[in-house]
N, C-alpha and C positions, 0 to 999 in steps of 0.2 A: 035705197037703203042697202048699205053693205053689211053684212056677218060674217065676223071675223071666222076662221075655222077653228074647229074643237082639237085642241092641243092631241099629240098623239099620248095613249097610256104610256108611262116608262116603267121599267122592272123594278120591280121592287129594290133597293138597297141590300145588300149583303149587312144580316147583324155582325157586330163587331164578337169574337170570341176570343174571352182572355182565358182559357186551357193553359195550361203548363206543355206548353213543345217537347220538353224533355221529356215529357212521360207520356210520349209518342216513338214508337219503335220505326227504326227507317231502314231502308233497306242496307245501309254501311253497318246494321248491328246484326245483319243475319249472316252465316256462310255463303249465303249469295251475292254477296254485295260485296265479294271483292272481286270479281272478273271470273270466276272462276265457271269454265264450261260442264256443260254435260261431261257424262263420260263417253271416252272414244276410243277408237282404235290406237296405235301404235304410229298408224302410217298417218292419222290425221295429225297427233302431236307431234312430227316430226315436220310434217307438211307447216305447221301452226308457227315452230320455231325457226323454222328457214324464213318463211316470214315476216317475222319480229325481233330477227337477227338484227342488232345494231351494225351501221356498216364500216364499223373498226373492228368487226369480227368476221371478215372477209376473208 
């Protein structure tokens, strides 16, 4: 007599959620969200632009 094996449990399903996306804040709507660093020294933002110098501005 064979018995088959007991399926393993699966996760549950994720419910579906119909929310309004828009009227969720992301981070492209804060001042953080455009790249923008801490604050820093002088010698770092110079450091920062030598390195993101494009290089036709050589």
């Amino acid at each position: 007599m064979s018995t088959a094996p007991e399926p393993e449990p699966r996760a549950p399903k994720q419910a579906l959620v119909f929310d309004d996306p828009l009227d969720q804040q992301t981070s492209d709507d804060t001042d953080r969200g455009w790249g923008e660093r801490p604050e820093g020294d002088s010698a770092a933002d110079l450091k920062r632009f030598l390195d993101e110098k494009p290089p036709h501005h050589l």
